[in-house]
N, C-alpha and C positions, 0 to 999 in steps of 0.2 A: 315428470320424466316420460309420462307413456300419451300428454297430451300431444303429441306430433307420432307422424309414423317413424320418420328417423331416430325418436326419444325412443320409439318402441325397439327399433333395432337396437340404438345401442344399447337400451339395457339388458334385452339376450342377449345380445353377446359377449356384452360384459360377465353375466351369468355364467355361461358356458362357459366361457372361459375357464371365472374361479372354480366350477363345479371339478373342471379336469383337473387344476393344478393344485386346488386346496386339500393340506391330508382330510382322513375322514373325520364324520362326526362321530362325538363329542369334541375334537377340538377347541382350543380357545381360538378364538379370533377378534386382536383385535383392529378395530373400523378406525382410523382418524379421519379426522374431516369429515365423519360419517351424516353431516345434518341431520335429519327427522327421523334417517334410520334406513332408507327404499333398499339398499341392501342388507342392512343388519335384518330387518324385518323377513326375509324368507331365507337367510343364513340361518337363520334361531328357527324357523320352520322345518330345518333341512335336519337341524337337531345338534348346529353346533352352539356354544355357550358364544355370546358376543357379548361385547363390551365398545361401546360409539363413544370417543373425544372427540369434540367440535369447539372452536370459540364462542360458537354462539350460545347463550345461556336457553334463548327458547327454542331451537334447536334440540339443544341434551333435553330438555323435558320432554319434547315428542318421541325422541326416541326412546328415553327412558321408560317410557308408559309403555314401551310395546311389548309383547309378550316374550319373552325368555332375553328380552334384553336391558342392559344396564349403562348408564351413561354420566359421564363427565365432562364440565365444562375443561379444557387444556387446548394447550399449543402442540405443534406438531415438530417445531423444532424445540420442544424443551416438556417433553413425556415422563409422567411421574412415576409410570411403571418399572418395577423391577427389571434389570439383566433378564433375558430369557424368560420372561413371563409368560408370551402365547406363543402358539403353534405357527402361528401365520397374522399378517401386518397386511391391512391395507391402504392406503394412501392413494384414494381414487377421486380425492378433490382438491388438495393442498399444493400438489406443484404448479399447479399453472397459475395459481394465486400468490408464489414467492418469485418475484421476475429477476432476484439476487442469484447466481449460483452460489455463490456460499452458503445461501438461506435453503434453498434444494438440497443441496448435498449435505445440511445438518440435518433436516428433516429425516431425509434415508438414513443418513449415519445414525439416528434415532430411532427407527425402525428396524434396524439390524440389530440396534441395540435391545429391543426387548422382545425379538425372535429366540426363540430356542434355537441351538445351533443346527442347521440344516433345515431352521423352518422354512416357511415360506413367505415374501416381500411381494406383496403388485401394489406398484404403481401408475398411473393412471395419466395421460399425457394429452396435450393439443397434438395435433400435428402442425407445422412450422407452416406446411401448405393448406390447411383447412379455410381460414379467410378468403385465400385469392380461389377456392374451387366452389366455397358455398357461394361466393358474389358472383360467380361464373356463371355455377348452374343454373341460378334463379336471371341470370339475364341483366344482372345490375351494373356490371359495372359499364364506367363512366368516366371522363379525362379526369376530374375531382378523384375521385375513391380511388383510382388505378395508382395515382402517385402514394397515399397510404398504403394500400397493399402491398408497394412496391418496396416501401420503409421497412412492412412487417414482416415482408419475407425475407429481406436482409438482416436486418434486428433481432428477431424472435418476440419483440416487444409490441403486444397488439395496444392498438392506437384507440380508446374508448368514444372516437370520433365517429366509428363505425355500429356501435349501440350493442355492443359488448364492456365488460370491465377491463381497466389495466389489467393485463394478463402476459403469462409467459408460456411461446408455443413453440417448441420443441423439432428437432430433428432428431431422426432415429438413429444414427450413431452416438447424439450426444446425451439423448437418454441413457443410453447402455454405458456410454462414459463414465453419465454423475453416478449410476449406483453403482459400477464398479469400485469409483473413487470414494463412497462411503463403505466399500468394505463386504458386498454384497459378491455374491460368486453365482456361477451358471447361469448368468444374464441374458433373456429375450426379451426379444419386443416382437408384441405379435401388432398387428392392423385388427382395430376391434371392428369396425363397421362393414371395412372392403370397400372396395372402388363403384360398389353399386348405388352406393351409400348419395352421390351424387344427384345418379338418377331419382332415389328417394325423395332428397329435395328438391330438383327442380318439377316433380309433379305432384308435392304435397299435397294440393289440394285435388287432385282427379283418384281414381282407382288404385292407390300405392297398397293397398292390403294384399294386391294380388299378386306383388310384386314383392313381396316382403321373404317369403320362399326362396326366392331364389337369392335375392339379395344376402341372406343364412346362408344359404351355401353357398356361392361365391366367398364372403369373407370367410367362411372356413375351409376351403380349398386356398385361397392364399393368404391366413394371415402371418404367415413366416417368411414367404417369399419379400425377397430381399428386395428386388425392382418395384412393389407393388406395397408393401407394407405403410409407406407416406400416401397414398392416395386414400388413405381412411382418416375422415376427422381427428378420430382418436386413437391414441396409442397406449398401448398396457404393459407396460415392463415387469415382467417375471422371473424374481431368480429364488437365489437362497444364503439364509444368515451364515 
């Protein structure tokens, strides 16, 4: 995650984020889709109780081994935790890997489902325009790659022709649609990276450390704004069970 500079932005700001919106520690928090743990591991630092479900069996081992954290292999739309079990759900890898909205909207409906009532739900999103701005930035695109980008931003269905996986990427109203429609209330989407995020990649490999500064602040100056929230690769949907 922190092997690029843009990897390093968005896990601040992913961070940040949840630090504002997640109640306090000791809460439970739990992770799906949490893989090896990169957030569960300084959530349990921060001194909340986590708990990482992922599919993948070696996966839950690595996070399982980490300190104040605990893990099981599980699905995300079919969680074997109690009604109201934690404080706060996060689902900050599973929807862009479900490209069914029935399959999204179980997942969050299952996430609401084992929040306490007025916990807290983030979810974690593409943006629908992220393809066509990272190919932009870096200077790539091409009459070949332009007709796929041009599918994907119609579709939301990214095309693994592009050296990504089947995936599903999102627009910000119809993030805040599916968790509505599972049941979720006080719904945002914030823009996690911000529109700098751009610039990040297109000069990954010169001086971007120096540029990372600002790049924070920018996305936190606009990650609500409504004209500007899609110009961040990723998006974070925040509400409550």
């Amino acid at each position: 995650m922190h092997a690029t500079a843009h990897g390093r932005l968005e896990f601040e700001r992913t961070q940040e984020l949840l630090r504002r919106h997640l109640p306090n520690p000791p809460a439970r928090v739990l992770d799906v889709g949490g893989a090896t743990g990169a957030h569960a591991r300084w959530l349990a630092e921060d001194g909340y109780a986590v708990h990482v479900v992922d599919l993948v069996p070696e996966h839950v081992a690595l996070a399982g081994a980490l300190p104040g954290v605990t893990a099981a292999v599980g699905d995300a739309t079919q969680l074997t935790e109690p009604d109201g079990h934690a404080d706060a759900t996060l689902l900050l890898g599973p929807l862009y890997h479900l490209v069914e909205r029935v399959d999204r909207v179980r997942a969050l409906r299952e996430a609401a489902r084992v929040t306490a009532p007025g916990g807290v739900v983030a979810a974690a999103a593409i943006s629908r325009h992220a393809p066509l701005l990272d190919w932009g930035a870096r200077g790539k695109i091409d009459d070949e790659n332009e007709a796929v980008l041009r599918e994907i931003t119609a579709s939301g269905r990214h095309d693994p022709r592009l050296g990504f996986t089947t995936a599903y990427f999102h627009q910000v109203d119809e993030l805040a649609d599916e968790m509505r429609e599972a049941g979720l209330h006080e719904v945002r989407v914030c823009g996690v990276e911000g529109p700098l995020a751009l610039v990040v990649i297109a000069l990954e490999h010169d001086a971007t450390a120096d540029l990372l500064p600002a790049a924070l602040r920018v996305a936190r100056l606009l990650d609500g704004d409504p004209a500007l929230v899609a110009a961040s690769p990723h998006l974070l949907g925040l509400a409550r069970a």
